[in-house]
N, C-alpha and C positions, 0 to 999 in steps of 0.2 A: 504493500500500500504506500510507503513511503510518507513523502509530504504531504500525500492528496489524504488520507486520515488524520483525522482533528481526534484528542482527545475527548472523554468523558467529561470531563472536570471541564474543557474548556465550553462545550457544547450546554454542559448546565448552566455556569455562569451566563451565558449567550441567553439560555431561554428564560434564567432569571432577568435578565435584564429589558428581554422582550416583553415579558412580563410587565413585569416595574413600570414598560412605557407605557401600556394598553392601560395600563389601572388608574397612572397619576399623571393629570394634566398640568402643563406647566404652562404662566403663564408668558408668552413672549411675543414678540414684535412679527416674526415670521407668517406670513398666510400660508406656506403650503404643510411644510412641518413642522408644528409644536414642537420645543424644546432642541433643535438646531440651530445653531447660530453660524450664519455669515462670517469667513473669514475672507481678511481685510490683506491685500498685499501691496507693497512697496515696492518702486520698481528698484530691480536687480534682485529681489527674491526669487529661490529658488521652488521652480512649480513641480508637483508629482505626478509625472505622466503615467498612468496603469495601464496595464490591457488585459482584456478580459476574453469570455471563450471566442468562438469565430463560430459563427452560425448560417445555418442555410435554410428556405423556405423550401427548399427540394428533399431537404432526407429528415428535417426534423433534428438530428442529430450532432448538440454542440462537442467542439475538441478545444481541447486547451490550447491558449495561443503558441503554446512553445514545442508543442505536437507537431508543428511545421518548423522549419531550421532557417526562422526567421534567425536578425541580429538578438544575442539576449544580454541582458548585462554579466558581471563575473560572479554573480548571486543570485538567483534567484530566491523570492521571497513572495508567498502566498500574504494576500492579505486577510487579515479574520472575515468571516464571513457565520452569516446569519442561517439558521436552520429552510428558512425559504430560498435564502441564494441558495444553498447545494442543492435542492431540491430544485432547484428551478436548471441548473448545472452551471453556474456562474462560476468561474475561476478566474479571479484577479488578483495578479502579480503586478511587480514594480517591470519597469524598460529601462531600456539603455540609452532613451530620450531624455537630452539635458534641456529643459524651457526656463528662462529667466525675464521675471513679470518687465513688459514694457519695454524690451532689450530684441528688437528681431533679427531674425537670424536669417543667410541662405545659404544653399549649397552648402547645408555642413553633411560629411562624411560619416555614413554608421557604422557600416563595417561592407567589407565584402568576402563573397561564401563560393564556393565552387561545387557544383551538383556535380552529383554521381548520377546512376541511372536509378537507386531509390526515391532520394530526395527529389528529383527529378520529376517520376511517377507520381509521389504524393503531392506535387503542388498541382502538376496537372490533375488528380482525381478530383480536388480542391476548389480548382478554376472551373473543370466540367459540370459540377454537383451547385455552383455559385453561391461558393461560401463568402461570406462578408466577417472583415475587420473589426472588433470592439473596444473600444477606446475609453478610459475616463480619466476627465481632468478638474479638479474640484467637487466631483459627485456629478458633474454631467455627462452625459454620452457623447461621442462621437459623431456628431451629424455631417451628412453629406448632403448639400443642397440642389435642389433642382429644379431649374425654372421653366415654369407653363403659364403663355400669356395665356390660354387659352379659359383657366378656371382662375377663384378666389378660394384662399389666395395665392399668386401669384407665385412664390416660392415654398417650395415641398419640402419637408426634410425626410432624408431616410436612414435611418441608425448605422452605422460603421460603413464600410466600403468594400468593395467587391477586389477582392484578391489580384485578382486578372481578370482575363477572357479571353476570350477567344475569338482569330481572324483571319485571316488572307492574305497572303502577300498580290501585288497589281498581278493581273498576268498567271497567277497560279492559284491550281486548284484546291492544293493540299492546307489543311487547316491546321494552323499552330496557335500555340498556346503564349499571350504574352503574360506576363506580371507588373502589376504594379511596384516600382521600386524607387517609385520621387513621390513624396508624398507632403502637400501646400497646405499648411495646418493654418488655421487663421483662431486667434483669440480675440474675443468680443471681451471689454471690459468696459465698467459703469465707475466714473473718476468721484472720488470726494473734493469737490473744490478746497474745502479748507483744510485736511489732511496731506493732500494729493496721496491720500492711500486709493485701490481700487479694488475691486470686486468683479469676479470673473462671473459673467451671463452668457455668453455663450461660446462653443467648440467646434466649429466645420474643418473638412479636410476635403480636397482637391486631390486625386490620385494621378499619378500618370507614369505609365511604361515608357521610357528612355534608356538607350543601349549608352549606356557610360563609356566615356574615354577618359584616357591620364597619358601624361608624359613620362617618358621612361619607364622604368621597374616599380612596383606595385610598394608603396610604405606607408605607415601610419599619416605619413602628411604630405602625397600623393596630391597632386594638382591636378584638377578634372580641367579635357578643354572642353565638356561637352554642358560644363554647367560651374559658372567659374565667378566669384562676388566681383574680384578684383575687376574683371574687363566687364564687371554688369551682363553677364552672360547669364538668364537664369531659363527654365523650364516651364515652356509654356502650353504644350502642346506633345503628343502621344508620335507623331509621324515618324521618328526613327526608334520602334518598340523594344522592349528588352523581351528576347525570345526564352522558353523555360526548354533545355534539353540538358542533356549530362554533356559533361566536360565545359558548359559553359559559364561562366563569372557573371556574376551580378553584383552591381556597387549600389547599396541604400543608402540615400541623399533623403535631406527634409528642408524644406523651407517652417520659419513661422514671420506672421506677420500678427501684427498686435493691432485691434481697431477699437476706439473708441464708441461706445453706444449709450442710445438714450433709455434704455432697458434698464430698470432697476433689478436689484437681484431678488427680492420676495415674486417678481414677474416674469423671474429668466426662464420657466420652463413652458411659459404659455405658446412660444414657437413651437414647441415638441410635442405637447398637447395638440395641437390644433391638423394633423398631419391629412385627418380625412377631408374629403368633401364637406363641409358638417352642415350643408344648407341641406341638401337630401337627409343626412343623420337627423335634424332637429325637427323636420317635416314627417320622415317616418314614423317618428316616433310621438308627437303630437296625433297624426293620423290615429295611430292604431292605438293610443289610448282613448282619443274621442271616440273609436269603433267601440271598444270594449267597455267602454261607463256608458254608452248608450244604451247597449245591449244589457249591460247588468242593471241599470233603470230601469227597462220593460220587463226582465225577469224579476226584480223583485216587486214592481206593482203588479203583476200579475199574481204572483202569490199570497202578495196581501189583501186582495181583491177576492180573490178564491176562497182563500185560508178564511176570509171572516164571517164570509157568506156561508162554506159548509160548517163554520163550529156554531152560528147562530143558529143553522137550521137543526142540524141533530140535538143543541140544545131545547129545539121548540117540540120535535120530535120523543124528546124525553116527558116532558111537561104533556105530550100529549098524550102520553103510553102507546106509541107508538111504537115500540125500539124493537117488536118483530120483523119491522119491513127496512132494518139496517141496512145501507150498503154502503161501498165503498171504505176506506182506513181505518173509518172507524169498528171495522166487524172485525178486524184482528187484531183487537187491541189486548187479548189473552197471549196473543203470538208472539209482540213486536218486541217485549224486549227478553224472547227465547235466547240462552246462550249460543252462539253460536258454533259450525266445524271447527275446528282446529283454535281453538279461543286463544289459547297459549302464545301460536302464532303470532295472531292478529294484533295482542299485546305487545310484543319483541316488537312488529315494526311500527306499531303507536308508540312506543317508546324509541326508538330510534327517529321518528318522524320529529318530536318533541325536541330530540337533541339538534336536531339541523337544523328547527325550526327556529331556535333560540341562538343559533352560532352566526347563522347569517343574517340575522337581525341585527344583532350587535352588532357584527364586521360593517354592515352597510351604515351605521349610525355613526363608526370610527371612519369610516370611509368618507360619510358628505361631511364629519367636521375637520376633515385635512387630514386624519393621521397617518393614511396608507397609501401617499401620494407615489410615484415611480419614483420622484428620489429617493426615496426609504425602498432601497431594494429590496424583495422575498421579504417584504414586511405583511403585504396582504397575505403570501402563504403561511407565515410562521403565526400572525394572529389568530386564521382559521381553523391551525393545527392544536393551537393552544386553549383556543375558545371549545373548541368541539372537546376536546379532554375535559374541559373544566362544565361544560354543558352535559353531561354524564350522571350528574346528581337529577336534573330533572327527566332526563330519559328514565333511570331506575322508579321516580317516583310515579312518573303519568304511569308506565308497563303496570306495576305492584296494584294500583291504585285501580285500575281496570280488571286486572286478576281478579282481585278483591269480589269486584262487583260479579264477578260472573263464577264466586260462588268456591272460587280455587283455594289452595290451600297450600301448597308449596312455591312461596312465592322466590326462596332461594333460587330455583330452578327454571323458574321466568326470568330471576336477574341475572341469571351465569347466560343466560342466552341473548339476553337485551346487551348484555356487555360484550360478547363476543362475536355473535352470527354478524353483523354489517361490516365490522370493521375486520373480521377473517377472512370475506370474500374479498372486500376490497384489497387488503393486504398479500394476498392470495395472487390475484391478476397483477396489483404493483410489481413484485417479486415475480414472476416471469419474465414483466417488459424488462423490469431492470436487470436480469439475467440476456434479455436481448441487447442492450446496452452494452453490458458489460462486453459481451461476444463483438460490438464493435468497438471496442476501445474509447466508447466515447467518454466525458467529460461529464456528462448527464448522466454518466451509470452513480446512483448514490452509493458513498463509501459503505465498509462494513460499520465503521463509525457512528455514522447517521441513521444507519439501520439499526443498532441497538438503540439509540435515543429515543426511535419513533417506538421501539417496543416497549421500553423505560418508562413512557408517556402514558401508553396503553396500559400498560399491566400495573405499573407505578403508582398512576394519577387515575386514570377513568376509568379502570376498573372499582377499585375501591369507591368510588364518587358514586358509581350507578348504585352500588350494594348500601351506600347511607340513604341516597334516594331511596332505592327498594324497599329498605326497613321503616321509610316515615312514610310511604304511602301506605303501606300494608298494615302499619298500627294504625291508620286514619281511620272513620269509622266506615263501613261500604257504604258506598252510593246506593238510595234508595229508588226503585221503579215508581212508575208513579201508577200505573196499574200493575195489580198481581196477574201473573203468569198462569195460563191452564197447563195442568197437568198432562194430559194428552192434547199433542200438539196439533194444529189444524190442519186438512191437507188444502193443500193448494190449485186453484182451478188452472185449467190453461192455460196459456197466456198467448195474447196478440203476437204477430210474428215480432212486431217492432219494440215487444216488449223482452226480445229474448234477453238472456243478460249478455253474452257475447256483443252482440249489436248496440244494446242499450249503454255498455261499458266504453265499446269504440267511440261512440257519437259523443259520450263527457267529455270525452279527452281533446276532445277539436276546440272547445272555446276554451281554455286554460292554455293551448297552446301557442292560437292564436295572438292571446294576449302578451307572448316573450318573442314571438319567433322574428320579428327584426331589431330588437335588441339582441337577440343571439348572433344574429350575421356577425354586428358589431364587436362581441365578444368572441367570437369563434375570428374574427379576424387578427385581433390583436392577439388572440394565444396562438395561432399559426401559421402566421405574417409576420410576427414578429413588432408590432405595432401598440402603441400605447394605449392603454383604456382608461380614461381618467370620468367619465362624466356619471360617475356615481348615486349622483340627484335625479338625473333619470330613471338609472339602477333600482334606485329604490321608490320611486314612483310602480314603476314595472311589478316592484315584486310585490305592493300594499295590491296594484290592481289586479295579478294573480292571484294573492289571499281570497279577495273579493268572488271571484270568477268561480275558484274553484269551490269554495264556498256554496256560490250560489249557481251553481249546473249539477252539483250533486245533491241539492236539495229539491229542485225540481225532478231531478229523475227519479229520485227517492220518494217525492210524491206521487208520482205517478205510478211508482211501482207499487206504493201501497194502496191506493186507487183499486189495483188489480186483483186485488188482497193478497199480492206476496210479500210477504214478514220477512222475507230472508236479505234487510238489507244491511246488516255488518258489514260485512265483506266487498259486498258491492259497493258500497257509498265510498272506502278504500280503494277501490278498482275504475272506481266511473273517472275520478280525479288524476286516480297514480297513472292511469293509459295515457296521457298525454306526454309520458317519457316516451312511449312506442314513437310516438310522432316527434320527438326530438332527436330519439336515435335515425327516423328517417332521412330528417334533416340535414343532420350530421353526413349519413352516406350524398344524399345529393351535393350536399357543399364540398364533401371530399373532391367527385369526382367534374365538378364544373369550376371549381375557384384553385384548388390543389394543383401542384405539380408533381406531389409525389411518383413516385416508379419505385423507387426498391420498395421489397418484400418488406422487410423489416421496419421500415419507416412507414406502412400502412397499420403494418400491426401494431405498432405503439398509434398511431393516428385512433383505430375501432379500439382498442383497447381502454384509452385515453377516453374516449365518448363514451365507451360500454360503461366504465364507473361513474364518469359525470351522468346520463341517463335513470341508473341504476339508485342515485345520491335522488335525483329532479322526481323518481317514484316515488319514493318515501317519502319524502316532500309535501310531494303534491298531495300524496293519500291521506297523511296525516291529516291534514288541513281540510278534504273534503268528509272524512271520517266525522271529525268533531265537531263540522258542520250538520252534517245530518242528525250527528248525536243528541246536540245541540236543539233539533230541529225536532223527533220525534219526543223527547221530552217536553218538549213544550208545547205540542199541539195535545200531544196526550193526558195533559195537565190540564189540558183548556175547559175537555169537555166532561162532563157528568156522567159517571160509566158505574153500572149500580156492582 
């Protein structure tokens, strides 16, 4: 394992400290991150160039920068890193880029390297696959700009830079591979007039393939004429390219220039932020929430329109001794709160539903007040790793607390399964892909390190959390029906074709998905485009009006099922809501194969695998929430009416 394993002891202190941040707000000047402060540099200060993994949109699969035989300095030195960077597979190290604040520089000399036919091979696999460069300078990325008069706005940024590529010589067929080996760094800086201290906002880089020349024999201070301060010679332009084959030299040169900007630094990330179209982005997503609050307006007067007309009438119906020529929900109200198959079950993922339900609610309240901005790297993963651990106390308590009521008795045996059935499938698939990972050498296989922490966490922390939960719901007193149960259970008439449950399950899940699925593009772009997701305030607009949705599509089909007089709906009011993952995993396949570039094997299967969990996480979810909606819902219609 080497360098790439972090300590025990180091990775605790790391998630005490992630800890520490999620708990206590600090109060400071900053808008994006609480409790970071701005550093202030003078010019001739020396700047910290990092670099980090090298990524591609083609195989999914980051490698560490020094994986390629780029220049490295005489040390390498991993920087600490957060339990969401390695999970995310971030690796950054120091370079052997010397930047000094306000002092530019050209044509200085990095080193120069001579491929063999390995080194060779792997930059080409590199340039073919178009892997891109990552950079940080102050905590910001590496932007490379690209101008389009054609949309707003006008210049695009896109995170690091592309290795090489690939091209033609005039005249010839055969395609070669150039590399980028002069590289035009410009630093944006925001002045203190009264200090003349500054403040770095922003990092672009300008690439370009040029075949170096020097005078004489090759030495540490080797005078380039191909790119030279003294005669104002510099690189402007790719047309005589540096070719990648074995036996040939490549010289790494870098320019910096230093530019003045009216960019404050609590504002320096709003270029980076802004990368999409976002007039489409903010239309889409106004659209489909006005479709979905319109729609859940007409479903909920409708059922208040319904619901009061049938409980007044069975109530006139009582008063009139009528109640032989009963129809409709109210004639199974001996049935409706029948335990249901596999109860046990149905608990485990009501209690796993409970814990998500509770992780990402918080994360998203951390999220709209600034905490889990992109400059807090693997701070969104490491929150949701930590919150979900610590959300384990009310998973153990909803599961027990339903046990209870349906009458069960060993409730230890619902909490060993609420604590372990979700997070051993998912950890189950994790642990494959990462064994796929590992088989590519990549940078994103998570250390053995990392892998005991996440177990540490599990068995540590949220194990024992579910079993205090367990124990205070199970001593609570059970939840009472509000009509008693017949002994012999009723049988049930036939049902309409459109009432099958298969059919009636498929058709819930269409409005609950409706209501994410282009907010998902957006998120499904930034985790595999490699692209920023910052607009959180929508996020969580999305997710109150999924609550809503799912809510209220499993209460109507719940009516109507009881309508038909089938009592069986536990399970289905869980299933009408949770099918709306089937239609997100579909999603997933479609976006794979019309937005993706993937081709390797391997890079798909982390792709379906990668969705099968997230899918699998959006079921429970979802279920939960139409569950306790209907639960919700026959309780209290069955409370309404007078039932002798």
């Amino acid at each position: 394992m080497g360098s790439r394993s972090r300590s025990v002891n180091e990775y605790a202190s790391a998630m005490i400290s992630a800890l520490l941040f999620l708990l206590l707000v600090h109060g400071t000047n900053c808008f994006y991150l609480p409790g970071v402060a701005p550093e202030d540099f003078q010019k001739g200060d020396l700047l910290k160039l990092k670099v980090n993994k090298l990524t591609s949109i083609k195989t999914q699969l980051p490698y560490s920068y020094y994986s390629l035989p780029f220049c490295a300095p005489k040390k390498i030195v991993d920087s600490a890193e957060n339990l969401g960077e390695v999970l995310r597979g971030d690796r950054i190290e120091n370079s052997p880029y010397v930047f000094k604040m306000r002092e530019p520089q050209m044509c200085t000399i990095l080193c120069r390297i001579t491929l063999d036919g390995r080194t060779a091979k792997q930059f080409k696999e590199k340039i073919n696959d178009e892997y891109r460069v990552n950079m940080i300078l102050d905590n910001l990325p590496l932007v490379f700009p690209v101008r389009r008069l054609d949309q707003e706005p006008h210049t695009v940024y896109q995170l690091g830079y592309h290795i090489g590529l690939k091209g033609k010589y005039a005249g010839s067929k055969e395609e070669k591979y150039f590399i980028h080996n002069h590289l035009a760094f410009t630093v944006k800086y925001h002045k203190d007039l009264q200090t003349d201290s500054a403040r770095i906002v922003g990092f672009e880089v300008k690439p370009y393939s040029i075949k170096h020349e020097y005078e004489g024999q090759w030495s540490e201070n080797a005078r380039l004429t191909t790119c030279d301060p003294h005669n104002k010679r510099t690189v402007v332009n790719s047309n005589t390219p540096q070719e990648v084959e074995a036996k040939k030299e490549i010289v790494f040169t870098y320019d910096v220039d230093y530019q003045e900007s009216d960019v404050k630094w609590a504002s320096r990330w709003d270029a980076y932020l802004l990368m999409s179209d976002d007039q489409i982005h903010w239309f889409s997503i106004v659209n489909s929430l006005m479709i979905v609050l319109f729609l859940s307006g007409m479903v909920a007067m409708i059922m208040l329109r319904t619901l009061y007309r049938d409980i007044s009438r069975y109530n006139e119906l009582e008063t009139q001794e009528e109640t032989l020529e009963e129809t409709g929900w109210k004639l199974v109200h001996g049935d409706v709160f029948r335990s249901p198959s596999n109860s046990d079950l149905l608990c485990v993922y009501v209690g796993t539903g409970v814990q998500f339900l509770g992780m990402i609610f918080v994360t998203m309240i951390f999220a709209v007040l600034g905490f889990l901005s992109p400059s807090n790297r693997g701070g969104l993963m490491t929150a949701m790793l930590l919150l979900w651990v610590f959300m384990g106390i009310f998973a153990g308590y909803a599961s027990a607390r339903l046990y209870k009521m349906f009458k069960g008795t060993e409730w230890k045996k619902v909490t060993i399964r609420t604590a372990f059935m979700f997070p051993a499938i998912v950890f189950a698939i994790f642990f494959v892909l990462n064994a796929l990972i590992w088989g590519q050498k990549s940078s994103g296989a998570v250390p053995f390190g990392t892998m005991f922490v996440l177990v540490l966490l599990w068995f540590g922390i949220s194990v024992p959390l579910v079993f205090v939960g367990g124990y205070i719901g199970f001593r609570k007193p059970a939840i009472e029906d509000p009509v008693k149960t017949n002994k012999i259970p009723r049988q049930i008439p036939e049902q309409a074709w459109y009432m099958n449950p298969i059919f009636s399950i498929l058709i819930g899940g269409i409005l609950p998905f409706g209501a994410v699925f282009i907010e998902l593009f957006f998120i499904l772009t930034s985790i595999w485009l490699n692209q920023f997701y910052y607009i959180f305030g929508f996020l969580f607009l999305v997710f109150i009006i999924l609550l809503i949705t799912c809510a209220e599509i499993t209460i109507v089909l719940c009516y109507f099922q009881l309508c038909s007089e089938d009592y069986l709906w536990w399970w289905r009011s869980y299933l009408t809501a949770g099918s709306s993952a089937l239609y997100l995993f579909i999603y997933a396949t479609f976006y794979f194969f019309t937005k993706l570039e993937i081709t390797k094997l391997v890079s798909g299967m982390l792709y379906f695998g990668y969705m099968l969990i997230a899918s699998y996480a959006f079921f429970v979810l979802t279920g939960t929430i139409g569950f306790y909606a209907c639960f919700w819902f026959t309780r209290l219609i069955y409370s309404s009416v007078k039932i002798d």
